[in-house]
N, C-alpha and C positions, 0 to 999 in steps of 0.2 A: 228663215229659221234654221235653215241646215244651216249655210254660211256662220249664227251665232253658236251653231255646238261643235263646228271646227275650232272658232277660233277657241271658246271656253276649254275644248280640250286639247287644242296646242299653247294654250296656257298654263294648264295642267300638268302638259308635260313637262316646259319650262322649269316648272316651280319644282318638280320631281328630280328634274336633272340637276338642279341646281343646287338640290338640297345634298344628293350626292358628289357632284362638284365640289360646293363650296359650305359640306356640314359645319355645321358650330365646334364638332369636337375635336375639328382639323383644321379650321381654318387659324391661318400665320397671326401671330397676334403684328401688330398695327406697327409698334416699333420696331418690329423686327425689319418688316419692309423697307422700315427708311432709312434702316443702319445697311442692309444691300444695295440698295438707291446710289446711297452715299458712294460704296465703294466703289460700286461701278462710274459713278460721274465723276470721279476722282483721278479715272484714267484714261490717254486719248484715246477718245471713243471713235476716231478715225481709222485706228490702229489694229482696232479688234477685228484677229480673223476669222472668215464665216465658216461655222462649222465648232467653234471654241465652246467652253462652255458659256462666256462671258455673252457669247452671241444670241444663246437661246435666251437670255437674259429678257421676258417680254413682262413689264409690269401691272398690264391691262390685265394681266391675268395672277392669280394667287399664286405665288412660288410653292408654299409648302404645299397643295393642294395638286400643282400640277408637275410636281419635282418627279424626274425620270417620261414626261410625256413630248409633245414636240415645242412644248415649252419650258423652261427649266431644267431641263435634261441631264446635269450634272453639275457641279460644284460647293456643293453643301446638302447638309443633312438636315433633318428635322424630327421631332419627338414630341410626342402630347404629354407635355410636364407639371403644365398648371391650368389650373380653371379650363380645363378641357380645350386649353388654346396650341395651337403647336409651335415651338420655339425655335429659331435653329439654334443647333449643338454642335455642327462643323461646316468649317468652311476650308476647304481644301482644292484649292484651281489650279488647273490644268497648268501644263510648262507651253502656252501657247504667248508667248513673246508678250505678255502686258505690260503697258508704261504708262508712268503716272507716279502717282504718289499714294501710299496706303491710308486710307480715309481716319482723324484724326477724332470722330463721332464715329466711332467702331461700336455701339452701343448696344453690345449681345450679350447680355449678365448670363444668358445658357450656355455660352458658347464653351467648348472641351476642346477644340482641335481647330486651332488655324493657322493654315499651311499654304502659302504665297510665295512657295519655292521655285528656282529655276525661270524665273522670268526677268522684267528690267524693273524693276520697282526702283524708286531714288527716294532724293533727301532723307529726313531723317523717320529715326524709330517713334513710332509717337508713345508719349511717355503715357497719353491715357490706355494704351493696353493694358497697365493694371490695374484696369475698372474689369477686366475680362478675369474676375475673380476664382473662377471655377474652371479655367485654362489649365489642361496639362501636357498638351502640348501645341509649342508655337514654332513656326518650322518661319525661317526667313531665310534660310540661305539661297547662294548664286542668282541675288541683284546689285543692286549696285546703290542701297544704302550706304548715307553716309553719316559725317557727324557723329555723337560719344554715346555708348550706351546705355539706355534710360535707366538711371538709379532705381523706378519705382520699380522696372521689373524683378526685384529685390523682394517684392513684397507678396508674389505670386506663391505662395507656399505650396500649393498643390500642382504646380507646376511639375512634370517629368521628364520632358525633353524638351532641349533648348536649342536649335539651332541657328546658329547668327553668323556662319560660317559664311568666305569667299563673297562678301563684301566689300567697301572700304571704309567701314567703320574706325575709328580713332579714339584718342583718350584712354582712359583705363579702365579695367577691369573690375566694375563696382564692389568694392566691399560689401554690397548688399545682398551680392550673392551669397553670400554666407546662408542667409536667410531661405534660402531654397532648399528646405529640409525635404522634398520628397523628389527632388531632384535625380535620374538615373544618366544622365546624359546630354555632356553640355560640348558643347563643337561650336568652338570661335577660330579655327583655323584659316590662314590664308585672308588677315586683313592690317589694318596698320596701327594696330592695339601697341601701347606704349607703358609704360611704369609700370611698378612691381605686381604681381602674382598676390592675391588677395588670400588670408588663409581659409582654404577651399575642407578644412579637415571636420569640420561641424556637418559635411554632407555624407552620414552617411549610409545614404542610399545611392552612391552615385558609383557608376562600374566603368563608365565611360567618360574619359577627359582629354580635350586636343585642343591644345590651346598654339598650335605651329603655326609656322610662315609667320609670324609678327617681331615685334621689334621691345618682348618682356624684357626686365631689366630686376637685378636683385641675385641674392643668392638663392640656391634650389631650396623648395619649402624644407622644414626639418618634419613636417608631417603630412600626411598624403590622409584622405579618407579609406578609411580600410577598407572600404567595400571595392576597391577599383579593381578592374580588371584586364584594364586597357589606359594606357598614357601614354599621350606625345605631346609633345614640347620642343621639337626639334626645329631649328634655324630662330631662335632668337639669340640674346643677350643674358643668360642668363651664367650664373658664377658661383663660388663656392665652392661646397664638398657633396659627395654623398656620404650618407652614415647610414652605419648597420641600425640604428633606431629608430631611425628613416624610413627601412625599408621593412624590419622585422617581423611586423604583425600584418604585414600587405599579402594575406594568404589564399588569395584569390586570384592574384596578378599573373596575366599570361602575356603580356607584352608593353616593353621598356622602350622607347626611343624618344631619348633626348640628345642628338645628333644633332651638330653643328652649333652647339654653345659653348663656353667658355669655363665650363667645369673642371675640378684639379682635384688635386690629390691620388687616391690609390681608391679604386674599383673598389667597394665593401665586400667581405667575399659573403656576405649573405643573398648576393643574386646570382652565386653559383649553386646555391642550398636550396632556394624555394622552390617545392617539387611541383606547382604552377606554373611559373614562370618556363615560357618557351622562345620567346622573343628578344634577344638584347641588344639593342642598339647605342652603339655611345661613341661611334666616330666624330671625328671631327669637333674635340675638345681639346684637354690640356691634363689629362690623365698623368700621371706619370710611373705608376705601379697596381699592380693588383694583388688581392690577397688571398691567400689559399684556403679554399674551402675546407672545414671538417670533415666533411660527409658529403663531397661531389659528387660521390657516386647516387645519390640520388636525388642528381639535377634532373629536370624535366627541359632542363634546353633543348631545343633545336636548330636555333641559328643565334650566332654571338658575332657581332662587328664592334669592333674593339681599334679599328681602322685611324689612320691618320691621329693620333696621338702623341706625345712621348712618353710610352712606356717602356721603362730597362731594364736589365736581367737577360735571364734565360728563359727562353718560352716556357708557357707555363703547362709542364707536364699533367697535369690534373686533369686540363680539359680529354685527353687523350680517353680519357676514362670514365667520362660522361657519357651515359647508353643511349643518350639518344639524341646527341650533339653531332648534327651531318653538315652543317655550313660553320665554319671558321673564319674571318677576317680577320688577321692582326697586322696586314701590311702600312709600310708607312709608320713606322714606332722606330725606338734603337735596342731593339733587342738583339743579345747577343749571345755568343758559344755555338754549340752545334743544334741541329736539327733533332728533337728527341726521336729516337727510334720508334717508340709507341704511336708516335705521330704518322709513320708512313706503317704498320701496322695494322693500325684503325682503318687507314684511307684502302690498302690492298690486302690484309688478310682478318678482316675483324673477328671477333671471337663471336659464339652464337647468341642472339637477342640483342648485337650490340650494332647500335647504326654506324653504318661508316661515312669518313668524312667523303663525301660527293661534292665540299668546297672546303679548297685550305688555302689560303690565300697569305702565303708568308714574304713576298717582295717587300724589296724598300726599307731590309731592316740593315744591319751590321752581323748576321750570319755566317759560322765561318765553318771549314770544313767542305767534305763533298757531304753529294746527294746521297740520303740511308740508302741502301741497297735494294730493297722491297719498290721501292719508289721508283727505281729507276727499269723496275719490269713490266711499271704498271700499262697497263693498255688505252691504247688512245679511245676517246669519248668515256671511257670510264671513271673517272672524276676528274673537277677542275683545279688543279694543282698550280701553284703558281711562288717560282723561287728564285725569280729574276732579281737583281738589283741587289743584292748580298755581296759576300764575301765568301761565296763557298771554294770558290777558283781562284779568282782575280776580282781585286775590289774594282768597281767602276771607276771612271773619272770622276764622279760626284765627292769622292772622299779626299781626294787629292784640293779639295777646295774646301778651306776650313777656316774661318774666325774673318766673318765678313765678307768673302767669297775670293780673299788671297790667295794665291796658287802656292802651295808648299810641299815640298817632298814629300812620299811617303814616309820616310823619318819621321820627318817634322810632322804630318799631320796625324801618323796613326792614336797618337797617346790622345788624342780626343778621340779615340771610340770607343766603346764601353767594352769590356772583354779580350782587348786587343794588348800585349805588354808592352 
């Protein structure tokens, strides 16, 4: 008789623990489980190290139920959303080395957040992540995805951050992203993206756009989302102009770099105006002029590389008088005449509230004359000055080589340099 009210009351307790274990209002609903099944059988399961989240991974036991205990312990979320069942809502794994392939029955209509970043994930994006309709952010950068990217994710309108960065993704740049109205932030940097630059100006909610390291092709958009406040674009193929129409209403933007494409014409001088903008980047193009601001004086620059171009003239005195312009690059252009006074000035006697230049970087031009005077008291480690490769003394030998790398007098070769009689 004792023996039967043990056992009826470690039965009792069973059922007590269990109902706190595994209550109705918390336990994972059914599909949930087998859309985590999946992704974990999806990757070598030989691979997983102990200690990962993937490894606490134990199915014999309720996820959502035991999430954060000595099973389940980390890599998603869950929330009581419907019928008092618990869903998961994020799925965001550790940067512990998984490889595999991302499960292609990803089948979590709750899911808000999944982020499989920093590991080896391959092949391709599966195009049914846009069954993950209530996704706002999907995180896939640094694996090693490959193949075009899925047009459906076009469809993800509640989408807010995209990252698909430092892959080797290919193909181009769906037009369907247009589509991504709630979009704040898209990072496809650093893969082997190809064809034209899709018009991205319908997003805007979008403040962040890095579309570098790829192989775009086209002219630069003639409209940008006004909301942005961050762009790169730098080392593709990209061509054309900039224009003041361009940039005009972008009054948010604190940083430009589209360095290392193939851009011409003359520098708009509306990104010496925007009192935003602190960041300009544009070496390593085909510049060949810039335009002078109206009202430089209240740029909000702080550093401008204007670098590796050909731009002509005479330096451009304006910047001297920008308040808060302390990095300069214009070396590597053919800019000519003297050295503006204001220039050495700024760098050794600035006036007050006004930043001085702590980088001028003027090599490599056609510079002629001596060093302004101020300059030449300035103190060592006191800023990084740089006025080699001119013609402030003595031109180089590089000038003496002109029209296809023919050796010719200076006679003969000075009338090709710009400022020079």
């Amino acid at each position: 008789m004792g023996s039967f009210k043990f056992f009826s009351f470690s039965i009792i307790a069973f059922i007590a623990a269990s109902e706190v274990l595994f209550g109705a209002e918390s336990k994972t609903y059914w599909g949930d489980i087998e859309a985590l099944k999946d992704l974990k059988n999806g990757l070598e399961l030989s691979l997983i190290n102990p200690g990962s989240c993937l490894s606490s991974w134990d199915f014999t036991f309720d996820p959502c139920d035991n999430l954060f205990r000595d099973k389940f312990t980390c890599g998603f979320r869950c929330d009581i959303v419907a019928s008092g069942l618990s869903r998961v809502t994020e799925l965001s794994l550790d940067s512990a080395g998984y490889t595999g392939l991302l499960s292609s029955t990803l089948n979590l209509p709750y899911l808000q957040t999944l982020d499989v970043s920093n590991n080896y994930f391959s092949g391709q994006i599966p195009q049914s992540l846009s069954n993950l309709t209530r996704l706002s952010r999907l995180g896939l950068s640094m694996n090693s995805f490959s193949g075009e990217i899925p047009t459906s994710i076009g469809t993800l309108s509640n989408l807010q951050e995209l990252y698909l960065d430092n892959n080797n993704l290919e193909g181009t740049i769906p037009t369907s992203f247009n589509g991504l109205v709630s979009l704040k932030r898209l990072e496809l940097q650093h893969n082997k993206l190809n064809g034209y630059l899709p018009d991205l100006s319908s997003l805007t909610n979008l403040f962040y756009l890095d579309i570098s390291d790829n192989a775009i092709i086209g002219t630069f958009p003639a409209t940008l989302p006004v909301s942005l406040v961050q762009v790169s674009m730098r080392n593709n193929n990209l061509s054309g102009t900039l224009t003041f129409e361009g940039f005009k209403n972008l009054m948010y933007l604190q940083v430009v770099d589209l360095s290392s494409n193939q851009i011409s014409g003359s520098v708009p001088f509306v990104l010496f105006e925007l009192p935003s903008l602190q960041q300009l980047t544009l070496s390593s193009n085909q510049f060949s002029s810039l335009e002078v601001p109206y009202y430089g004086y209240q740029s909000g620059l702080i550093a401008a590389d204007l670098s590796n171009n050909q731009v002509q003239g005479f330096l451009p005195t304006f910047m001297a008088f920008m308040p808060k312009l302390s990095s300069l690059s214009l070396e590597n252009n053919e800019f000519s005449g003297l050295i503006p006074t204001q220039f050495a000035l700024k760098t050794v006697f600035p006036e007050i509230g006004v930043s001085p230049f702590s980088r001028l970087l003027l090599g490599g031009n056609y510079l002629l004359g001596g060093v302004p005077r101020p300059l030449l008291g300035l103190k060592p480690e006191s800023a990084n000055v740089s006025l080699g490769d001119n013609c402030l003394y003595r031109c180089p030998l590089r000038y003496f080589f002109c029209q296809g790398g023919e050796q010719k007098s200076w006679e003969e070769c000075k009338r090709f340099i710009p400022g020079i009689p």
